[in-house]
C-alpha positions as a Python dict, from the first residue, in 0.01 Angstrom:
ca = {
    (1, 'X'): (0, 0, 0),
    (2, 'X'): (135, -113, 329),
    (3, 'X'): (187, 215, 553),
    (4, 'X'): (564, 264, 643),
    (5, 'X'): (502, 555, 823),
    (6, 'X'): (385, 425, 1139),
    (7, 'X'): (678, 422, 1363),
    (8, 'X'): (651, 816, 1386),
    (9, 'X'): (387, 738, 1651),
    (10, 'X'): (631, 561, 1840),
    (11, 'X'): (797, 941, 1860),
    (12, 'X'): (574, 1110, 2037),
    (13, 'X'): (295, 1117, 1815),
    (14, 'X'): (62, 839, 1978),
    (15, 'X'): (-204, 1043, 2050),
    (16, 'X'): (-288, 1196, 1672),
    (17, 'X'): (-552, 1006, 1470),
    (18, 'X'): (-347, 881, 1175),
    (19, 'X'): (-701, 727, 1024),
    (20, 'X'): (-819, 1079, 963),
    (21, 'X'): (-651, 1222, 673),
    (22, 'X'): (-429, 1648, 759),
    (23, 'X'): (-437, 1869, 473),
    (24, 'X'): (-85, 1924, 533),
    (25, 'X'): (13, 1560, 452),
    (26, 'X'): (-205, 1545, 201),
    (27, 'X'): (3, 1803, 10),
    (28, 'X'): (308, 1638, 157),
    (29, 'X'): (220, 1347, -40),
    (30, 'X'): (96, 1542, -384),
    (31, 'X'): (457, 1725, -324),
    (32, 'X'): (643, 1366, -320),
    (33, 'X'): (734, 1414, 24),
    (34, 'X'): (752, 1119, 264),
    (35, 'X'): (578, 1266, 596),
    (36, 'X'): (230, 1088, 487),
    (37, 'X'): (9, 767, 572),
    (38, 'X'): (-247, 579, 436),
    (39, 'X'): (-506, 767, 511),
    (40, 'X'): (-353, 1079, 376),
    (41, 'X'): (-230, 900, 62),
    (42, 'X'): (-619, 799, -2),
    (43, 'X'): (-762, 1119, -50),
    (44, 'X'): (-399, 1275, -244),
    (45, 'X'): (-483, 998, -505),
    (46, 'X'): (-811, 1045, -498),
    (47, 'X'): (-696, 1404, -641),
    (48, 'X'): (-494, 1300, -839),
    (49, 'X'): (-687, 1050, -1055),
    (50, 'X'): (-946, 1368, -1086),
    (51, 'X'): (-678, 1575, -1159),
    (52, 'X'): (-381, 1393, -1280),
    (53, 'X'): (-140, 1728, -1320),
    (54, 'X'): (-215, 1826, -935),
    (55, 'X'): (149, 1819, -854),
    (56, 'X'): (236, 2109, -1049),
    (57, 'X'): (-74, 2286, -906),
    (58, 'X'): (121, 2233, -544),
    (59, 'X'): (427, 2304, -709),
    (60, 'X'): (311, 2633, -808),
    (61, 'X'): (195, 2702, -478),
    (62, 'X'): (511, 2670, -294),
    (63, 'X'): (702, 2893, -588),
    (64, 'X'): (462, 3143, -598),
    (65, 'X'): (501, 3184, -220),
    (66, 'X'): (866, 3218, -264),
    (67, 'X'): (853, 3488, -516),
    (68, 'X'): (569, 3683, -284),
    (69, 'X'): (837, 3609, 41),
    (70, 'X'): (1134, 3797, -199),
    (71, 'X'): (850, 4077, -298),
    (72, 'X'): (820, 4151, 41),
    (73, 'X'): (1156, 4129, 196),
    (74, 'X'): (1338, 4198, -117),
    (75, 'X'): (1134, 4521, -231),
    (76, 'X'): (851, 4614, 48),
    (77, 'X'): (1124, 4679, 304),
    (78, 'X'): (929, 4370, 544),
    (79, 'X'): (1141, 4262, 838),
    (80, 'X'): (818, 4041, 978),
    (81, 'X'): (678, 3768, 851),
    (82, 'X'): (361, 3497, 986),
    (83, 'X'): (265, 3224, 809),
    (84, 'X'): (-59, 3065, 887),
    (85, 'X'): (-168, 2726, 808),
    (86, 'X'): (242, 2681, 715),
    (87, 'X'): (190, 2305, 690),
    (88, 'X'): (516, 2066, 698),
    (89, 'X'): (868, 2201, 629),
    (90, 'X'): (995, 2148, 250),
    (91, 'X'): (1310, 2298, 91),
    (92, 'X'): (1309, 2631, 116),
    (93, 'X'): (1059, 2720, 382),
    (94, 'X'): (1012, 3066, 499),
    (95, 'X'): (1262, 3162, 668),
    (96, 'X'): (1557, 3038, 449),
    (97, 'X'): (1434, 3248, 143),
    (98, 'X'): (1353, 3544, 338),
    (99, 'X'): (1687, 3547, 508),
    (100, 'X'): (1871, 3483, 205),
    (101, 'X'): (1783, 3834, 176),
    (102, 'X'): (1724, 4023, 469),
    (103, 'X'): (1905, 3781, 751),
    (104, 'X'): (1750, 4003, 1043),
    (105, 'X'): (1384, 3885, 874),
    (106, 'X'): (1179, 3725, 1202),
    (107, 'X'): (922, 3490, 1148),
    (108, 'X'): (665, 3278, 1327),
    (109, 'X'): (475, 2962, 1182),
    (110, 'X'): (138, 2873, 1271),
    (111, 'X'): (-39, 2573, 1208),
    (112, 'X'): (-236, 2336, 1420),
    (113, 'X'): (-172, 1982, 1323),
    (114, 'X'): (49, 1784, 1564),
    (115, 'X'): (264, 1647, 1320),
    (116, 'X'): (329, 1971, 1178),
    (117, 'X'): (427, 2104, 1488),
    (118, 'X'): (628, 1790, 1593),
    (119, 'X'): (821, 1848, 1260),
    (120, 'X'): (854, 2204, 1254),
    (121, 'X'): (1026, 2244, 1640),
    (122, 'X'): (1231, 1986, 1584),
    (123, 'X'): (1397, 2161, 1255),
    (124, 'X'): (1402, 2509, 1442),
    (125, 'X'): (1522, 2430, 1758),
    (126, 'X'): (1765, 2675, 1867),
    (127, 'X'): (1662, 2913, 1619),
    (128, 'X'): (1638, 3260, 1691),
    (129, 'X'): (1411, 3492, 1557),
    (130, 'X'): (1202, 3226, 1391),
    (131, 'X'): (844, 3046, 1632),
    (132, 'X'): (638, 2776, 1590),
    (133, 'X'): (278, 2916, 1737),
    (134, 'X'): (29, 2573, 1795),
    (135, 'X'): (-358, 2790, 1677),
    (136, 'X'): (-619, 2809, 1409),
    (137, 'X'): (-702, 3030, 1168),
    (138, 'X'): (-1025, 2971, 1255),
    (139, 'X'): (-973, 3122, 1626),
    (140, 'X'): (-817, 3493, 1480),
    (141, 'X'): (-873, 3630, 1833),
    (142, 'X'): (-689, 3365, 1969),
    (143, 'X'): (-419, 3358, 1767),
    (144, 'X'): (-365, 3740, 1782),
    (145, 'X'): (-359, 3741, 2165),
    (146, 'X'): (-88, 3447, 2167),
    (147, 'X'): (181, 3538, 2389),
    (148, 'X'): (473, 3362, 2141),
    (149, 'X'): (322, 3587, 1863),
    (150, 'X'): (323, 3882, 2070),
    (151, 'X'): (658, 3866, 2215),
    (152, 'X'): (870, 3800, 1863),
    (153, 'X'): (625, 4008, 1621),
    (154, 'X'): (628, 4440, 1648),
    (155, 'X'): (271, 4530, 1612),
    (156, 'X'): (414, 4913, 1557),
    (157, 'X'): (604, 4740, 1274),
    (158, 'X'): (499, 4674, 881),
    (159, 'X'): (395, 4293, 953),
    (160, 'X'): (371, 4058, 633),
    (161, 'X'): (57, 3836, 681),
    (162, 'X'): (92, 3493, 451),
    (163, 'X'): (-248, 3318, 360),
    (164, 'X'): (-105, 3076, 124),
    (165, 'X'): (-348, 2768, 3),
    (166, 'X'): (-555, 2815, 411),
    (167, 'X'): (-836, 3009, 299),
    (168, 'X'): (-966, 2787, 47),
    (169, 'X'): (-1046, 2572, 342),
    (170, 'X'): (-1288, 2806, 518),
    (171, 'X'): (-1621, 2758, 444),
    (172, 'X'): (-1873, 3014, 387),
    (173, 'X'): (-1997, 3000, 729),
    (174, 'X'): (-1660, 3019, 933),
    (175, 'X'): (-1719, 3383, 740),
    (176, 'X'): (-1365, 3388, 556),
    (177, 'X'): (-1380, 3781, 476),
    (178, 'X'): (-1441, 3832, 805),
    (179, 'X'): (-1165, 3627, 981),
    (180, 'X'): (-900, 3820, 693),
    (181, 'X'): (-1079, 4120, 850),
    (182, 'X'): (-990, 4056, 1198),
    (183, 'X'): (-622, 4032, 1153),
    (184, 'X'): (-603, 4316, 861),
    (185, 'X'): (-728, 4532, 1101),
    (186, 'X'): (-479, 4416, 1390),
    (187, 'X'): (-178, 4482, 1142),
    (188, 'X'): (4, 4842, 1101),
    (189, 'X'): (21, 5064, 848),
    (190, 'X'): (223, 4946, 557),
    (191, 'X'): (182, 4550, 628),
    (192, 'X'): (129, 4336, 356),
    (193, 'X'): (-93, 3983, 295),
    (194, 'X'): (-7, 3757, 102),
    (195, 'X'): (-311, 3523, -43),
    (196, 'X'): (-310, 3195, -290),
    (197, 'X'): (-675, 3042, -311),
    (198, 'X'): (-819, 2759, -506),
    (199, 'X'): (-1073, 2929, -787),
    (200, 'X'): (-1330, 2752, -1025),
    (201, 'X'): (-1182, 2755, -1422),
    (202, 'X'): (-1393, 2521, -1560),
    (203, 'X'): (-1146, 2315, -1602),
    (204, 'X'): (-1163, 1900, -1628),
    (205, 'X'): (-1182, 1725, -1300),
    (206, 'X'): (-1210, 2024, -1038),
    (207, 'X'): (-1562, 1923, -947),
    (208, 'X'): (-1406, 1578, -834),
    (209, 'X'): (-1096, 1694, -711),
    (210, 'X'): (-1342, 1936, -492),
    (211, 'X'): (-1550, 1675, -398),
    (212, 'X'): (-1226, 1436, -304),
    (213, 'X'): (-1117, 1736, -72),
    (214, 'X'): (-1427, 1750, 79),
    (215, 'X'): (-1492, 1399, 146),
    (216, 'X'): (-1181, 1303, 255),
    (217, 'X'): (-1069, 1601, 452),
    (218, 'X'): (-1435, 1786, 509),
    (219, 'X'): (-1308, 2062, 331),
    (220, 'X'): (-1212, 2241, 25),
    (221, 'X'): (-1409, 2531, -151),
    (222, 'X'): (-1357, 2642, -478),
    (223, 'X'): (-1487, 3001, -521),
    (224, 'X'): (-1491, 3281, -821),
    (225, 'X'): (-1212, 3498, -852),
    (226, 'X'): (-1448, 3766, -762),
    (227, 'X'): (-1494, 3650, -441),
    (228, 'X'): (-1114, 3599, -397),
    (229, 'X'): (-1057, 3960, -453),
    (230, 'X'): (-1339, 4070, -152),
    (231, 'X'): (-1166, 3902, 92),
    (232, 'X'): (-905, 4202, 44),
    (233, 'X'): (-1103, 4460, 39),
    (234, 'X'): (-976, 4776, 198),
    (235, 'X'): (-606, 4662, 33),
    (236, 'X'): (-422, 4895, -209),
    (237, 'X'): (-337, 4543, -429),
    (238, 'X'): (13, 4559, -577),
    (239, 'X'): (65, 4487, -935),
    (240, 'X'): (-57, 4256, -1136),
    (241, 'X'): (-328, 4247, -882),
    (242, 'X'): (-498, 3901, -846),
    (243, 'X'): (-363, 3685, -1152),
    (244, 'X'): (-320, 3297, -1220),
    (245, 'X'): (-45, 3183, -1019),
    (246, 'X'): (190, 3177, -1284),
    (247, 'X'): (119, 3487, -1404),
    (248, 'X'): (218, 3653, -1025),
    (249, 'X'): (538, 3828, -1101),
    (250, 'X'): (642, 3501, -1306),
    (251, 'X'): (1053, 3515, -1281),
    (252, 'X'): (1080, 3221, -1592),
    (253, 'X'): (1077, 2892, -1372),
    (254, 'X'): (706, 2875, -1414),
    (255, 'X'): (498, 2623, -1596),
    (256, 'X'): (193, 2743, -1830),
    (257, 'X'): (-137, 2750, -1791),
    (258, 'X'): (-248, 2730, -2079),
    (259, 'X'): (3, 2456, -2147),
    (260, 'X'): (-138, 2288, -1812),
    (261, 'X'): (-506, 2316, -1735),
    (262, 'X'): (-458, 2231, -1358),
    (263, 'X'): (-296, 2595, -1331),
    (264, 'X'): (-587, 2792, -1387),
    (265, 'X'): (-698, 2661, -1058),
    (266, 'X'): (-569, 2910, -862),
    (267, 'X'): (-492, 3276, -802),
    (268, 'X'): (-268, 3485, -575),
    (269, 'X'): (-215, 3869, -496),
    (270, 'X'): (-31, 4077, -233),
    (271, 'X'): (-269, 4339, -106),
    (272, 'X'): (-108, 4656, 121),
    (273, 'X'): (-251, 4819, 417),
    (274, 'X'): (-286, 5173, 312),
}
């Protein structure tokens, strides 16, 4: 397939590698989205041929997010939000649902892929109360020290801390639990994180969907649900606790996973900071 995405290194983006395949446009490109190139499209079909439903996996993902944004605005009272890992904008990003609530709601998005970035300013600009913060999850000491963070997010504030489909791409020895750890224990009383992770079901083709991730993008780790749920330990978890995606505080626009295999793949929960 010929790549007719290269002119958006004529716009600024000459210096990014577009032979090495982003995890954020490789769910641009299992979303339908159009911010993708060749390399990127290799590994997303890749996925898909081992897991042919994936798109409503990453469908999922982005609705489950919305209804965890509307939790915590809507019912937890948040007025802060950061989103790590918050990969490329799509309809109904961040921001727009949690303002169709609570307008006030400040927000800052943190990724660091280039093209993310590139994409993300350029929709924002002139935005007020909502950042674009260029660091790595990997790096929480970093990232907590960051200036932009620190001048639009209240640390004597309730802070709500979104981990959605990020974590899955620490490995073991980055120490996952402890990087969570590290910015629990920066947030206030009352904060609230927000995780989605990729979980083993047994089900057809997540060996080779896992082993597409981490060939093509040297990542991707499937874990238990049980070792999910330690990464928030020391959270009071809000009901129904770590579920299937679908099954997190479903509001009847969900698909079924029982109906759809490639939604037992994943799990989500809210966890408080007592």
């Amino acid at each position: 397939m010929e790549d007719d995405r290269e002119p958006a290194a004529e716009r600024g983006l000459s210096g990014v590698d577009l032979s090495r395949p982003s995890i954020a446009r490789v769910y641009d490109y299992l979303l339908g989205g159009k911010d993708n190139f060749t390399a990127d499209r290799a590994v997303g079909d890749k996925i898909k041929s081992a897991l042919p439903e994936v798109h409503l996996g990453v469908r999922a993902q982005r609705q489950v997010l919305r209804r965890a944004i509307r939790h915590l605005v809507g019912e937890a009272g948040i007025r802060q939000l950061v989103d790590i890992g918050s990969g490329l904008p799509t309809a109904g990003n961040v921001h727009e649902v949690a303002r169709e609530i609570a307008p006030e709601t400040r927000v800052v998005y943190v990724d660091n892929d280039p093209i993310v970035l590139a994409h993300a300013r350029a929709l924002l600009a002139g935005s007020v109360g909502v950042s674009v913060l260029d660091s790595d999850l990997l790096d929480p000491g970093r990232l907590l020290g960051d200036p932009v963070l620190r001048a639009e997010i209240d640390f004597d504030r309730p802070i709500g801390l979104l981990l959605c489909g990020i974590v899955h791409y620490v490995s073991d020895e980055e120490d996952p639990a402890g990087i969570i750890a590290r910015l629990v224990a920066a947030l206030p009383s009352g904060s609230h994180v927000f995780l989605h992770h990729l979980v083993e079901a047994g089900t057809p083709g997540e060996k080779a969907a896992e082993a597409a991730m981490r060939q093509g993008m040297g990542r991707g780790f499937f874990r238990t649900p049980e070792q999910v749920g330690s990464f928030l330990a020391g959270l009071d978890l809000i009901e129904p606790g770590l579920v299937r995606v679908p099954d997190w505080r479903p509001d009847g626009s969900e698909d079924s996973a029982e109906e759809h295999p490639v939604l037992r793949l994943a799990v989500a929960a809210v966890g408080r900071k007592p």
